[in-house]
N, C-alpha and C positions, 0 to 999 in steps of 0.2 A: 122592720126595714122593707121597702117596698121599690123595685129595681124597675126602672122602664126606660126602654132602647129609643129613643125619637125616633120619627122617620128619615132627619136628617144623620143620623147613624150615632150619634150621642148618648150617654146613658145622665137621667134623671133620677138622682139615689135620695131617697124621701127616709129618712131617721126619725122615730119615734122618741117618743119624751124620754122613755129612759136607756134610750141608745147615743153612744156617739162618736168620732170618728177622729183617727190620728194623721196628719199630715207632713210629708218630709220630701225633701229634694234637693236635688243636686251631690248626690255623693260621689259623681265621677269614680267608678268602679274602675279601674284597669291603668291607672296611674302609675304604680306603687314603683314601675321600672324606668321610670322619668323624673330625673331629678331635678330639672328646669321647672317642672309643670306641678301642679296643684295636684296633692296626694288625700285619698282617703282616710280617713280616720278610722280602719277597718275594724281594731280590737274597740274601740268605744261605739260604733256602729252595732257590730256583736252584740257586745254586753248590751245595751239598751234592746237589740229585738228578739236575746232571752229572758230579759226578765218581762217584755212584754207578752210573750209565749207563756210565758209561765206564772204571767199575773202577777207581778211584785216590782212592780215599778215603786220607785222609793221618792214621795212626793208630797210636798208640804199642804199639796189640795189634793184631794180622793180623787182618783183617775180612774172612769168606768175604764171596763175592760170594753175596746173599742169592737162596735160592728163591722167599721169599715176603714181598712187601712190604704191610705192614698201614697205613691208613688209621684210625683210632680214632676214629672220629669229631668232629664241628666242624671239619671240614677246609676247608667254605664255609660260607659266615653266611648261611645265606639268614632269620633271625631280625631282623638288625639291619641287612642290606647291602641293597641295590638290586638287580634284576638285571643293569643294563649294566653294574654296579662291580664284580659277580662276574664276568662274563663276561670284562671288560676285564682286573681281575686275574689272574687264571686261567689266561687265553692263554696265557701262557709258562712258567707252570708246567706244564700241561696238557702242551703238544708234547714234553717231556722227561720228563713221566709216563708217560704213553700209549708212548715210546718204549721203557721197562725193560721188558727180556727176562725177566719171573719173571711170577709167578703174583703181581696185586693183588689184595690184601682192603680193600674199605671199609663199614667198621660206623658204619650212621649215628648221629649223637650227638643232643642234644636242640635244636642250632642247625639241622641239617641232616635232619631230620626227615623231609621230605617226596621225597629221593631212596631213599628206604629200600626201595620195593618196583620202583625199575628193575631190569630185566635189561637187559644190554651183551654181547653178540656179535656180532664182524666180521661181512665179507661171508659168510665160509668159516663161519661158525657156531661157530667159536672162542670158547668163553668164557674168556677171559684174565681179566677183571676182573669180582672177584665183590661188590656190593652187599646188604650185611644188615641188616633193619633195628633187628636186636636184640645179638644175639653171634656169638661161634665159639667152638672148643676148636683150642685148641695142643698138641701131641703133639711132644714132644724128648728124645730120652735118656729115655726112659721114666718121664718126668714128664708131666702132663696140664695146662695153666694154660684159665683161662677168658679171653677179651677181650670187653671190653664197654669202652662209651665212659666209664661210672663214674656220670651222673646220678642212677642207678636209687638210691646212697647217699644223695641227698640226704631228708632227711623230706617237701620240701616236694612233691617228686614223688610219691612214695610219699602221700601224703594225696591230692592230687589223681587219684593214678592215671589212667587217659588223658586226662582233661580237660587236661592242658598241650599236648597234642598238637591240640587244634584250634587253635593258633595258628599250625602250619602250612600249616592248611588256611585261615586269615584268609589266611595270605602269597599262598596260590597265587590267591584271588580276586580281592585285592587287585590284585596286578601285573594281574591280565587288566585289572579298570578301568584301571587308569593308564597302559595302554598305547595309550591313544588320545593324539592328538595334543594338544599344549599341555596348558592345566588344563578342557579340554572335557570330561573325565571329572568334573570334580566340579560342572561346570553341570550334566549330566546325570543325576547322582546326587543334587546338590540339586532336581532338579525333580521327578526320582522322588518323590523323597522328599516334597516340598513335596504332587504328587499325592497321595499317600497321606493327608496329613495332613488335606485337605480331601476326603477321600472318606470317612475316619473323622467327621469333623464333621456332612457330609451325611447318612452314614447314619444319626448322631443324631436329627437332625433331623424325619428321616424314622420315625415311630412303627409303619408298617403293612406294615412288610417281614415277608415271610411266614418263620416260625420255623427252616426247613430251611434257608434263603439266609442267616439273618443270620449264622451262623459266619463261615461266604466272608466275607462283609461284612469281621467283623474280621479275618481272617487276611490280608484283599489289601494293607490298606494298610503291615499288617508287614513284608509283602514288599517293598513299594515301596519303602520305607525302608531295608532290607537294605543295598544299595549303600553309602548311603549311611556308615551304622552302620561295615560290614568298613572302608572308606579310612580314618575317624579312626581307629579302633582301629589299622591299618596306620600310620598317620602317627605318631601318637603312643604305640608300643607302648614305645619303648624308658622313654619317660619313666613309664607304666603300671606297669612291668614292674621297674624299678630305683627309683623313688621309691613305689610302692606296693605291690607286691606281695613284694617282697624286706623291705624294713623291716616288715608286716604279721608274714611268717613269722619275723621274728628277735623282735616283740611277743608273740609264741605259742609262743615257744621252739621253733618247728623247727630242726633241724638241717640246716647245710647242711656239702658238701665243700669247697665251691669258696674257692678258695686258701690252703687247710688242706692244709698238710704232713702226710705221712704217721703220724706223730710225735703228731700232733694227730686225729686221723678214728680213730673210735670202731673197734675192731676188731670187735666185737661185730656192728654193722651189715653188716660185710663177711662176716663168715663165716654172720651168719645167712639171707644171698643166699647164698653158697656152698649151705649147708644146704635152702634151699627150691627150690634147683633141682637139686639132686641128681639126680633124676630122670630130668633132662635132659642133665646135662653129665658125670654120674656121678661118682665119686670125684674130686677134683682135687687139686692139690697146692699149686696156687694162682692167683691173679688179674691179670691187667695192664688197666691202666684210664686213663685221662686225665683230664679234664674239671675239675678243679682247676689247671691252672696251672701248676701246682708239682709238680716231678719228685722221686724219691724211690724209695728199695727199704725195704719195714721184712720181717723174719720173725717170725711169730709161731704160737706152740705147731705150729711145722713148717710151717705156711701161708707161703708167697711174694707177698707183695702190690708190686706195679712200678707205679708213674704213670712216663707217657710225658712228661708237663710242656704245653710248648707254643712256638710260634714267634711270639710278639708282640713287638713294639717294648720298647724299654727301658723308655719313661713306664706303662707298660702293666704288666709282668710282677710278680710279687707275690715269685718268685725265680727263677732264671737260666732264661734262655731256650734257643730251639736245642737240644734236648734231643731224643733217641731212644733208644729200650730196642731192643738185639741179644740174639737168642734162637739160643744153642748149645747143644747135645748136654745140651740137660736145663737151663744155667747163664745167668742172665741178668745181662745189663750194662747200665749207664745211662752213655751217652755226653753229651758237646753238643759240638756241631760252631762250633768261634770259630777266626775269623779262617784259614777253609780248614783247620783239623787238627780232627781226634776227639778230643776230651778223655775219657779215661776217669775216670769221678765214683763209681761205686758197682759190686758185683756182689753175687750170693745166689745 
């Protein structure tokens, strides 16, 4: 296997004939305390990446033991989860992660957003696990595929273009408030705030503030209030986020992927990403992506498109769960892993 970083800050992962690579997404880590929202499959998750550690995946087709284990991003929620509920989830996935002997790739997706620009290497300066927060290219058998988490399909991202991304950055503010003890963070944030409120009032008040100062004036009590603003939006994003901003974009006729079968998702959209990133990812032959749900292989005019699916709960899933795409000598497959065995479901 032969690793090369782009200029454009990508990595390039070239697998030999007889290497090849396991692909999974969407496990939303950190659920398991939401019982509205789509839960992990944590104990069938497990099983499947000990017996992958351990070499005994139980499969009606011989499954090398992979070089490279891909991550596709939404693999933790940090969008809808808490961070103890990640953390606490995690753990045992984690220690049997961290243990596989291959090269991991994780491309973050639009839940996990804000792990996109860590680097990870051991003591020894090892970098075993590589974090991206956009894509990679696959190189197999002398085919070229793109991986990316699949978001980038939906219209409503694409309208927005980066602005969905500061809600990552609400998460990461948010937790530092909430990380004070009891609900002493939102005393402190309502007093913030409440200062601000009465310092805007004062400085109404106040007719003879000299014309350089009175910006500041306005600008301070914004701030003050800031706190308090990021916690409700953090508290209440999911209901934001799923009662208004998803039914808005389906009143506007945006397009979305999300648990839309392959079958169903515009081709057009996919290849004219293919197309726009040429540049970058150069000729391809095709795409593997998640973020819909729903696993699936379609080909079209030569193009390879593979969704990895996802690991949610039964009440949750839109179609079968437990799913992973295997990347051989050019030839991809669509597994799901029930009841300890590989089900083989598709190939291209």
């Amino acid at each position: 296997m032969k690793l090369e970083i782009t200029s454009f800050g990508f990595p390039i992962i070239r697998l030999d004939k007889s290497e090849s690579a396991i692909i999974i997404s969407d496990a939303h880590i950190g659920l398991s305390k939401k019982s509205k929202n789509a839960k992990c499959n944590l104990k069938d998750l497990y099983s499947f990446l000990k017996a992958l550690h351990n070499n005994k995946l139980d499969c009606e087709k011989e499954l090398k033991q992979p070089s490279l284990f891909v991550l596709l991003g939404d693999f933790l929620d940090f969008w809808q989860g808490d961070i103890n509920t990640i953390l606490c989830d995690f753990y045992g996935i984690a220690k049997v992660l961290l243990s596989l002997n291959f090269l991991k790739l994780y491309i973050a997706g639009n839940h996990d957003r804000i792990i996109g620009r860590v680097i990870l290497k051991d003591i020894e300066g090892k970098n075993d696990f590589l974090i991206m927060p956009e894509m990679a290219v696959l190189e197999s058998g002398g085919k070229r595929f793109a991986l990316i988490h699949g978001h980038q399909f939906d219209s409503l991202f694409i309208k927005l273009r980066g602005l969905w991304q500061i809600e990552s950055y609400i998460y990461s503010l948010a937790e530092g408030f909430m990380s004070l003890p009891g609900r002493s963070e939102w005393y402190l944030a309502g007093f913030s705030a409440l200062s601000g409120l009465l310092l805007l009032i004062y400085s109404e008040l106040l007719r003879k503030i000299p014309g350089f100062i009175r910006p500041f004036v306005y600008v301070a009590p914004l701030l003050l209030m800031l706190p308090l603003l990021i916690m409700t939006i953090r508290k209440i994003q999911d209901e934001l986020w799923y009662l208004f901003v998803l039914p808005l974009s389906q009143s506007l006729n945006l397009q979305r992927t999300k648990f839309k079968h392959l079958k169903k998702i515009s081709k057009k959209v996919i290849l004219d990403w293919l197309k726009a990133n040429k540049d970058l990812i150069g000729e391809a032959n095709g795409i593997i992506f998640g973020h819909t749900h729903v696993p699936g292989i379609a080909v079209t005019n030569g193009y390879v498109f593979a969704n990895s699916g996802s690991w949610l709960t039964e009440k949750y899933k839109r179609g079968i769960s437990n799913t992973f795409i295997y990347v051989e000598n050019g030839e991809i497959y669509l597994f799901q892993y029930k009841n300890g065995k590989c089900l083989l479901l598709e190939k291209a």
